[in-house]
Backbone as CSV, one residue per row, in Angstrom:
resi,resn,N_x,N_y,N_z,CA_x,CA_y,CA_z,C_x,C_y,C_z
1,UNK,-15.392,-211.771,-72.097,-14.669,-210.978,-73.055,-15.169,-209.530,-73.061
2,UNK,-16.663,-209.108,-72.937,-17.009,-207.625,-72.965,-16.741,-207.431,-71.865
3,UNK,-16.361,-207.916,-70.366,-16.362,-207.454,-69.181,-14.631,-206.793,-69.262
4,UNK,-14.031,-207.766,-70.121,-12.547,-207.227,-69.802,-12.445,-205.921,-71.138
5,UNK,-12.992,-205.757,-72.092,-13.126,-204.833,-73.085,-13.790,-203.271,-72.248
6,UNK,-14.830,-203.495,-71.422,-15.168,-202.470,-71.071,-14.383,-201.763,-69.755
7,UNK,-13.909,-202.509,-68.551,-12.902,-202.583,-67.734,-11.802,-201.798,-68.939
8,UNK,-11.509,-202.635,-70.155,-9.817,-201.572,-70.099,-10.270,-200.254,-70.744
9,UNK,-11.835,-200.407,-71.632,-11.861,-199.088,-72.025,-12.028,-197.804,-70.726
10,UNK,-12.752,-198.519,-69.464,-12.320,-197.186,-68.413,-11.710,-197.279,-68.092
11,UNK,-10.647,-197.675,-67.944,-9.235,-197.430,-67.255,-8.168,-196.610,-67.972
12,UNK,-8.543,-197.214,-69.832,-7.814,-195.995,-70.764,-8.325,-194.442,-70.455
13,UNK,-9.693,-194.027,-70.607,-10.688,-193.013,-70.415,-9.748,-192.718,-69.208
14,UNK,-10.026,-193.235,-68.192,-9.597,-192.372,-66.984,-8.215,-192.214,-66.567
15,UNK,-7.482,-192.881,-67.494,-6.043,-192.099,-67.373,-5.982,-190.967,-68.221
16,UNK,-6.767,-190.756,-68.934,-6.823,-189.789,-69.601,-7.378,-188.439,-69.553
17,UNK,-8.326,-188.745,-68.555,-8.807,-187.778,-67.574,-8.047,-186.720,-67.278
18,UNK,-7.055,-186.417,-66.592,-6.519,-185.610,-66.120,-5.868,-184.697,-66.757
19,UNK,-5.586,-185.468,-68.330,-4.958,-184.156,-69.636,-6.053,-183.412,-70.154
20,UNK,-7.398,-184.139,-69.760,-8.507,-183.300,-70.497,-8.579,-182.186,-69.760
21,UNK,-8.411,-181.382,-68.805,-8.320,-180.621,-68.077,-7.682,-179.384,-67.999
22,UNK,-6.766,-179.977,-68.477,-5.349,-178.748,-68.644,-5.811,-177.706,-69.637
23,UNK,-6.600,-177.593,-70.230,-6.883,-176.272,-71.285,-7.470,-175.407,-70.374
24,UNK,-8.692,-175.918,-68.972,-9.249,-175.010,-68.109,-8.507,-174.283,-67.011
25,UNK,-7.608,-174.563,-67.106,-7.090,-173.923,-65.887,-6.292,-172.703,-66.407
26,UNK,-6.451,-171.627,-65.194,-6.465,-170.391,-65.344,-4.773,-170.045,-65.925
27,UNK,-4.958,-168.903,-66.350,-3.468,-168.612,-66.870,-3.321,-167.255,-66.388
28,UNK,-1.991,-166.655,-66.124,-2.036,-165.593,-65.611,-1.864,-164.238,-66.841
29,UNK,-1.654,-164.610,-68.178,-2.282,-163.441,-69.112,-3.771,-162.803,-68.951
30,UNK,-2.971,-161.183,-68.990,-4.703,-160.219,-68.801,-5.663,-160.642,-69.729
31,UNK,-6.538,-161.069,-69.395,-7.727,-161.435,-70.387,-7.916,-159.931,-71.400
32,UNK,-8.044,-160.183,-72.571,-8.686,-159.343,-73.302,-10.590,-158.548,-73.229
33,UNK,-10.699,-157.071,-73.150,-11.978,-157.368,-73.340,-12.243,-156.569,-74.529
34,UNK,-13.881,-157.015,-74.953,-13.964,-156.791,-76.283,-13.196,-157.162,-77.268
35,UNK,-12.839,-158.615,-77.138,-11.849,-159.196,-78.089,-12.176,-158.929,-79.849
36,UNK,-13.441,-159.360,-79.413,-14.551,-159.449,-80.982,-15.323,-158.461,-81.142
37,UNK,-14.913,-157.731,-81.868,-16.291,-156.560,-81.827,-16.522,-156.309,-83.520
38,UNK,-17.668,-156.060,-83.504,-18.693,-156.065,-85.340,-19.800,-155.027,-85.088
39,UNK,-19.999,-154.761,-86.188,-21.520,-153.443,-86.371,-22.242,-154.856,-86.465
40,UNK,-23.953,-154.312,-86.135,-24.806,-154.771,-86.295,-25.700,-154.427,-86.566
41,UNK,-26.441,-154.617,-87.603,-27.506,-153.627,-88.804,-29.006,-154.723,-88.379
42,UNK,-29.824,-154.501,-87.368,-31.108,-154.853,-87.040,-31.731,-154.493,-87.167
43,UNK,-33.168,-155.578,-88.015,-34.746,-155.064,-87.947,-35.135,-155.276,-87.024
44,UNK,-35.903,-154.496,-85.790,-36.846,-154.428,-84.928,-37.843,-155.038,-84.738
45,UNK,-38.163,-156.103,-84.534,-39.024,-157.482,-83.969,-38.773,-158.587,-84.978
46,UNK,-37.713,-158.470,-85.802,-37.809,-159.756,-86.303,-36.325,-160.194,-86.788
47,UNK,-36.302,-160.996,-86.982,-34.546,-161.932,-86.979,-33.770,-161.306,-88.423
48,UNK,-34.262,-160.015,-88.964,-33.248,-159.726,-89.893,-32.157,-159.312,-89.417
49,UNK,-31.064,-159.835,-89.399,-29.551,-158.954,-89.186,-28.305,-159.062,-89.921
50,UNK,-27.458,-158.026,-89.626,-26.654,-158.279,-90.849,-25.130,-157.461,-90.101
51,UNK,-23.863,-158.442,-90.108,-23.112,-157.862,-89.563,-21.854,-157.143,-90.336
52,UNK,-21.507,-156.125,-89.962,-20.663,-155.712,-90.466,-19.306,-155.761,-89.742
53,UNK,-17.850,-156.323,-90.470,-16.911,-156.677,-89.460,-15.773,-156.054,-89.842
54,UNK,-14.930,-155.820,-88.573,-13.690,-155.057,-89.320,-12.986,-155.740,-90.108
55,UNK,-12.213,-154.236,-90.864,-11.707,-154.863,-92.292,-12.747,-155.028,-93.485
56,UNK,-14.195,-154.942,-93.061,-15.069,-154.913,-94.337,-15.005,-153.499,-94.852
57,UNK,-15.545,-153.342,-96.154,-16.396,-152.437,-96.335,-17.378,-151.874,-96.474
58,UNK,-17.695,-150.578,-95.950,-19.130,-149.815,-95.511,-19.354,-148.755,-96.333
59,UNK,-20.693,-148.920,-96.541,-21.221,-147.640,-97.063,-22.362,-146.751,-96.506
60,UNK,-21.881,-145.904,-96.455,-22.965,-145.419,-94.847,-23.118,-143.714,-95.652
61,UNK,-24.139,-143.193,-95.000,-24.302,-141.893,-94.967,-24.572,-140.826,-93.334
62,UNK,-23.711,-139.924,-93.399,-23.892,-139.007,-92.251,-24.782,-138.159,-92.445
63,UNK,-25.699,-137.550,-91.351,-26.973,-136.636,-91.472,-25.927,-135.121,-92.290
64,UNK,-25.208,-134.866,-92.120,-24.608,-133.939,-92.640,-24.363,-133.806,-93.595
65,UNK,-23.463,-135.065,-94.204,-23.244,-135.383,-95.652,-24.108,-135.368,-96.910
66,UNK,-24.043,-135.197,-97.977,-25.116,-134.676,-99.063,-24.669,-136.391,-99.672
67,UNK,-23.880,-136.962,-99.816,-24.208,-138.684,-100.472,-23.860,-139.736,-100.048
68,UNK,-23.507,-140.646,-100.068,-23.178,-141.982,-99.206,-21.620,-141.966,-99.891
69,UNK,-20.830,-142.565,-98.695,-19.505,-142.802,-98.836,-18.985,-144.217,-98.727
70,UNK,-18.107,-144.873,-99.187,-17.542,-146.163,-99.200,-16.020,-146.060,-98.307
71,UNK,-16.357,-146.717,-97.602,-14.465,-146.933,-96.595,-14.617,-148.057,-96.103
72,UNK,-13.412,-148.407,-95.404,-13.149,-149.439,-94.956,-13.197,-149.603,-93.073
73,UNK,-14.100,-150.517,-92.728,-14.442,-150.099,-91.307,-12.900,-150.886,-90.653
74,UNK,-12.011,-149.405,-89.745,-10.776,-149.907,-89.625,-11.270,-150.723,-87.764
75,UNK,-11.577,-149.771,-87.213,-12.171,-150.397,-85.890,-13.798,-150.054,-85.321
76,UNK,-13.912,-151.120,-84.131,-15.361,-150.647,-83.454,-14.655,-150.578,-82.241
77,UNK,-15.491,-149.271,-81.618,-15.046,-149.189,-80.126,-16.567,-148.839,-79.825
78,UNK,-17.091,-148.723,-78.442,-17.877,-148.179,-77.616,-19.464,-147.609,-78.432
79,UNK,-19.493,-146.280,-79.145,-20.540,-146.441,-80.108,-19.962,-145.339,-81.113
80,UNK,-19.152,-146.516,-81.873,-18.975,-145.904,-83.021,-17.851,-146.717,-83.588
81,UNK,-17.285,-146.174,-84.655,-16.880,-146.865,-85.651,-15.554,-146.379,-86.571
82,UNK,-14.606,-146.596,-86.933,-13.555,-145.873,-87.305,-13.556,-146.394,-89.001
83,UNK,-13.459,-145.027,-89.860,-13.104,-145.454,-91.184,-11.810,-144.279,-91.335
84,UNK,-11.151,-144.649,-91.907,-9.621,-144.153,-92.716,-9.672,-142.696,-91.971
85,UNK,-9.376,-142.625,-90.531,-8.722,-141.798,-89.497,-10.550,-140.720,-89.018
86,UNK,-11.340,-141.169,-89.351,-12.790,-140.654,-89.045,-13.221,-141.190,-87.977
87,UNK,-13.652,-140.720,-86.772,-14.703,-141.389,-85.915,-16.143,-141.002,-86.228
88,UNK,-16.781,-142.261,-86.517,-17.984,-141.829,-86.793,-19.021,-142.670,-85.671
89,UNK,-19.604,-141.307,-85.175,-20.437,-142.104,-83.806,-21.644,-142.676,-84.480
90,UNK,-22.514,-143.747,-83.972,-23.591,-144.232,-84.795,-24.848,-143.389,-84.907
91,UNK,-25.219,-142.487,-83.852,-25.976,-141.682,-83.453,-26.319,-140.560,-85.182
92,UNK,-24.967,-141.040,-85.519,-24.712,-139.363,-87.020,-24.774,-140.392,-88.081
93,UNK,-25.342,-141.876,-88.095,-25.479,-142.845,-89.619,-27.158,-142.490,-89.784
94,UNK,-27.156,-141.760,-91.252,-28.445,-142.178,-91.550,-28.909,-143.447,-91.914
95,UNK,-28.174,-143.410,-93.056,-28.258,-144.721,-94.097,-26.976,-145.498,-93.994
96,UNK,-27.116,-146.939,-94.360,-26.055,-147.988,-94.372,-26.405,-148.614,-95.849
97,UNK,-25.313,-148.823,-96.694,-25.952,-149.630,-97.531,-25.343,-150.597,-98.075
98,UNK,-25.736,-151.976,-98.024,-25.364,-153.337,-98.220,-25.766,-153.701,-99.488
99,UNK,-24.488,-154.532,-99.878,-24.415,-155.417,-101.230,-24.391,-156.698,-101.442
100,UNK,-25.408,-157.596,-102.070,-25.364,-159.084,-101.863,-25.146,-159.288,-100.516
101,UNK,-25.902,-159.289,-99.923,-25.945,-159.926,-98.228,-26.939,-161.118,-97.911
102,UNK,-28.023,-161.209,-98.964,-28.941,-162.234,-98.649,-28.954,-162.925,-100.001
103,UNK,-29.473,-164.305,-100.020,-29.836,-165.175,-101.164,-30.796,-164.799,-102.239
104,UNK,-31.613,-163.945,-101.912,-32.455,-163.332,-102.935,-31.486,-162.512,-103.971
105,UNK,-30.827,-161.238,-103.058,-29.461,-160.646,-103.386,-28.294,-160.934,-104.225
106,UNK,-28.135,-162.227,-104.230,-26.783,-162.923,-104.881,-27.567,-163.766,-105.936
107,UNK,-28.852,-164.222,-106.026,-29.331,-164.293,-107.127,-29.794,-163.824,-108.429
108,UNK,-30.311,-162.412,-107.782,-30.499,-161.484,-108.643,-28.905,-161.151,-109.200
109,UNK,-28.244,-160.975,-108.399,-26.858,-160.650,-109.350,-26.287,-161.533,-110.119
110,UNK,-26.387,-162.307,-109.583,-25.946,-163.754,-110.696,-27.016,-163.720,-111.735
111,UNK,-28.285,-163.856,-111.969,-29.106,-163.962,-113.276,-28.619,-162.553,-113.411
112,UNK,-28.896,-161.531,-112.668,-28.295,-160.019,-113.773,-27.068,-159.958,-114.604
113,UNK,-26.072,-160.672,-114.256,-24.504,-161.083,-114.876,-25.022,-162.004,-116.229
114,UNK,-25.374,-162.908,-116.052,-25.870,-163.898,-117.119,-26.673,-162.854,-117.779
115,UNK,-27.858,-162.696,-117.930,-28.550,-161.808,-118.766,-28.044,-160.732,-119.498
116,UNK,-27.259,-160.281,-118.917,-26.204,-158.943,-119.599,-25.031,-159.596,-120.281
117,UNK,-24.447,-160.982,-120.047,-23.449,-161.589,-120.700,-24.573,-162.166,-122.093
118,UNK,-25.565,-162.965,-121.580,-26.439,-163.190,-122.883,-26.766,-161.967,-124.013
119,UNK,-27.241,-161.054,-123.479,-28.083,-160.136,-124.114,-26.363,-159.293,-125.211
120,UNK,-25.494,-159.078,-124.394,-24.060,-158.621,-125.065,-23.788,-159.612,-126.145
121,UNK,-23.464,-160.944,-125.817,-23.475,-162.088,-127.082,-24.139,-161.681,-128.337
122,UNK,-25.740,-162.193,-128.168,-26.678,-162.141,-129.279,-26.966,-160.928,-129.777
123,UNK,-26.216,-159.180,-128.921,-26.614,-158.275,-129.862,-25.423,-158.427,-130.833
124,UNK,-24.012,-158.622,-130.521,-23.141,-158.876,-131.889,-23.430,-160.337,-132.233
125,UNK,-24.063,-160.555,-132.393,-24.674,-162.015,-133.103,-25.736,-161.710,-134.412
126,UNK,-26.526,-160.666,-133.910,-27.438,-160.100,-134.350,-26.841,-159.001,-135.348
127,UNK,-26.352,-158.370,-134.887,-25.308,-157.227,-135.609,-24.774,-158.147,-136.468
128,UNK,-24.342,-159.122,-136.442,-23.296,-159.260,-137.547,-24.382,-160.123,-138.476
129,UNK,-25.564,-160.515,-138.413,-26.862,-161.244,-139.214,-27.269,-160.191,-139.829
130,UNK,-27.269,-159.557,-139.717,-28.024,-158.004,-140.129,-27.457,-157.526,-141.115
131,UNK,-26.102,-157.263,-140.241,-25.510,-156.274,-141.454,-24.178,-156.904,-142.739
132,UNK,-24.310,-158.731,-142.581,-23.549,-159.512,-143.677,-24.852,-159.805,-144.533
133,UNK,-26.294,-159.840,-144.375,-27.119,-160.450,-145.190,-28.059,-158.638,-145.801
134,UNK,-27.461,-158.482,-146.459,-27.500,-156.919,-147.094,-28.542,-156.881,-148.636
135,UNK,-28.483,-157.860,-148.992,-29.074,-158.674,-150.465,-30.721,-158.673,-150.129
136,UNK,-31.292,-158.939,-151.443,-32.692,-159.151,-151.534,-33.175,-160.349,-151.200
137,UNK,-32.145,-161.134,-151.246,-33.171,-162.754,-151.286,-32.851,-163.382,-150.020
138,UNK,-31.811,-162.081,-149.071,-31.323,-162.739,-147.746,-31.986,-162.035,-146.441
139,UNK,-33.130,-161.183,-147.185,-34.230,-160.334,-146.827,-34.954,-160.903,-144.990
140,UNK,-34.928,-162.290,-145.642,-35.382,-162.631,-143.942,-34.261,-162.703,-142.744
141,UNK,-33.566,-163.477,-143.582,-32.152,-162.988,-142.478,-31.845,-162.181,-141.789
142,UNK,-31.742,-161.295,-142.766,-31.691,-160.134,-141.838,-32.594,-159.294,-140.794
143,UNK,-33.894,-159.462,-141.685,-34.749,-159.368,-140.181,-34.942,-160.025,-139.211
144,UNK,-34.048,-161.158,-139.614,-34.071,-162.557,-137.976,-32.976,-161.714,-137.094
145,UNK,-32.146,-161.201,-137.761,-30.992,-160.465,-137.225,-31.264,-159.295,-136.565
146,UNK,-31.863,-158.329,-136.929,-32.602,-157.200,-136.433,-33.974,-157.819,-135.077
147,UNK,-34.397,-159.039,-135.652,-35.035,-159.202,-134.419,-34.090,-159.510,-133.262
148,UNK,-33.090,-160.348,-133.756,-32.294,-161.105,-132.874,-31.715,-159.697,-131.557
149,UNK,-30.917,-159.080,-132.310,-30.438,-157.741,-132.050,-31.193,-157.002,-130.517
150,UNK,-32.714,-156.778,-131.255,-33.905,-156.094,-130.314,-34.418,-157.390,-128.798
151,UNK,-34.376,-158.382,-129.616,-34.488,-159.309,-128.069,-33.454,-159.412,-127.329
152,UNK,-31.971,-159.340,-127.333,-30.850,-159.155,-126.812,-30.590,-157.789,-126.356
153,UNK,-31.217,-157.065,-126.922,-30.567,-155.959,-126.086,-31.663,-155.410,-124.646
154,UNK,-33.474,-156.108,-125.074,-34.060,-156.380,-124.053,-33.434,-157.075,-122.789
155,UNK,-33.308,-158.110,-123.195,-32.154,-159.223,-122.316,-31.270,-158.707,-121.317
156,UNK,-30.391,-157.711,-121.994,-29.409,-157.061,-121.413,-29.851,-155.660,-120.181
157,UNK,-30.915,-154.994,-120.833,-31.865,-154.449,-119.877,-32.437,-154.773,-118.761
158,UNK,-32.737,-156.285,-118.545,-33.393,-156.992,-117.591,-32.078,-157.333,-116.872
159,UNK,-31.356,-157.588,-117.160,-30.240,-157.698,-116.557,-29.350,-156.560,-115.695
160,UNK,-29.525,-155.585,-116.198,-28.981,-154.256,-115.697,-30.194,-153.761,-114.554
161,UNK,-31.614,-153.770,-115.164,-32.235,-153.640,-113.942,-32.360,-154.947,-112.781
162,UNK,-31.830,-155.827,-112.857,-31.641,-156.656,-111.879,-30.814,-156.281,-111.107
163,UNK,-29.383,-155.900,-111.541,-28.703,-155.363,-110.766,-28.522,-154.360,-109.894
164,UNK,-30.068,-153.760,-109.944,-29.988,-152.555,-109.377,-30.254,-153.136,-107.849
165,UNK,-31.527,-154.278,-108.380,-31.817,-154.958,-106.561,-30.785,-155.782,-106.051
166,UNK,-29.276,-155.779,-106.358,-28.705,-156.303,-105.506,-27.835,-155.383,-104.212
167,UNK,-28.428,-154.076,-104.220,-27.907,-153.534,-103.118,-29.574,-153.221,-102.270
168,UNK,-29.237,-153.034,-100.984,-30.063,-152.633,-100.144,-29.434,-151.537,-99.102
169,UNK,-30.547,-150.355,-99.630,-30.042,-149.451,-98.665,-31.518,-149.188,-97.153
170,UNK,-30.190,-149.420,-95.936,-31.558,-148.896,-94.994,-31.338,-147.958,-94.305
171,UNK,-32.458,-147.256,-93.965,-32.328,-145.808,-93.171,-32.278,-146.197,-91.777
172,UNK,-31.548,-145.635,-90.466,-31.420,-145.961,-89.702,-32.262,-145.266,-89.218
173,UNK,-33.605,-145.667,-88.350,-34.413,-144.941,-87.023,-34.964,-146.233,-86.555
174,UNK,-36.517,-146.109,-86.127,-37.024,-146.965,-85.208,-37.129,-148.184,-86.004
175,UNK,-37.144,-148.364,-86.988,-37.195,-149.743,-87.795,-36.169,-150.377,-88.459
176,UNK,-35.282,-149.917,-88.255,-33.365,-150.524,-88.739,-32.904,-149.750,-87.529
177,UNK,-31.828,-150.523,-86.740,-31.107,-150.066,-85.309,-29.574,-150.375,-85.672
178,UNK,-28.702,-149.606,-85.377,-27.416,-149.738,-86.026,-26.481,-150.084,-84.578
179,UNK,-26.058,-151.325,-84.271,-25.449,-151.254,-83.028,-23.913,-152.055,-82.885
180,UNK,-22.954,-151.445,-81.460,-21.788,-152.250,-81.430,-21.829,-153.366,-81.015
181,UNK,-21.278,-154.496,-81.096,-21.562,-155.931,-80.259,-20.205,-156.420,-80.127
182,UNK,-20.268,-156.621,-78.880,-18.630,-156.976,-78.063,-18.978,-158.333,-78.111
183,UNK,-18.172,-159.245,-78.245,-17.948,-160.489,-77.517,-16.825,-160.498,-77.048
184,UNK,-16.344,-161.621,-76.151,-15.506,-161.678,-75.352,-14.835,-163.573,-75.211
């Protein structure tokens, strides 16, 4: 019984053989080159990288330019980069600067969102403890409220400076390398 089970399973297999094939064989459309092409934002001896692809958006600075600009990277060709009718060769990027790109990155923004949604809550939480308990005998209340108020709006601080580390800006020279990468 396994002799005739394995017998028909190669005989199915190898009629089948010959359709597996048909995807390799050559076609006479011009191959594309540089089908795939992306920026590539590298640290220098070690596996940080970070790609930038068309259709994203970039924020980059030119040695010329006095601040960093935001566009949309329309193409990559050869060495350089096209935003909204600009060629910008890579040679003229000082700075590049990226938003939430790593897990540290998207954490900090996420607890910075929460903390600033918390800290916004409990200061009108606080505000409104404060300033409904106005009376003498509701005296603690209201300073629970006024405390409440001052720890929330701490809250909200920690939160705003969190958000500051979710961008990373790097300067391009010998220790960040800004490059085109073709695939094909």
């Amino acid at each position: 019984m396994v002799k005739h089970l394995l017998l028909g399973s190669l005989l199915f297999f190898s009629c089948l053989l010959p359709f597996t094939s048909l995807a390799q064989t050559t076609s006479s459309a011009p191959t594309a080159i540089g089908k795939y092409r992306y920026l590539l934002l590298a640290k220098a001896g070690t596996i940080s990288r970070y790609r930038i692809q068309i259709g994203e958006s970039i924020t980059f600075k030119r040695f010329q330019d006095k601040k960093l600009q935001t566009m949309t990277v329309l193409d990559v060709r050869g060495d350089a980069f096209f935003v909204e009718g600009l060629r910008v060769p890579l040679k003229e990027v000082e700075k590049i600067r990226l938003q939430n790109h790593t897990g540290g990155r998207k954490v900090a923004s996420f607890v910075g969102t929460l903390f600033k949604a918390g800290g916004s809550i409990f200061t009108l939480v606080g505000g409104v403890n404060a300033l409904t308990n106005l009376s003498e005998k509701e005296k603690s209340d209201r300073t629970d409220g006024l405390q409440t108020m001052g720890a929330a709006l701490t809250l909200y601080a920690v939160g705003e400076g969190l958000h500051v580390l979710r961008r990373g800006t790097y300067r391009i020279n010998e220790k960040w390398t800004l490059k085109v990468i073709e695939m094909y």
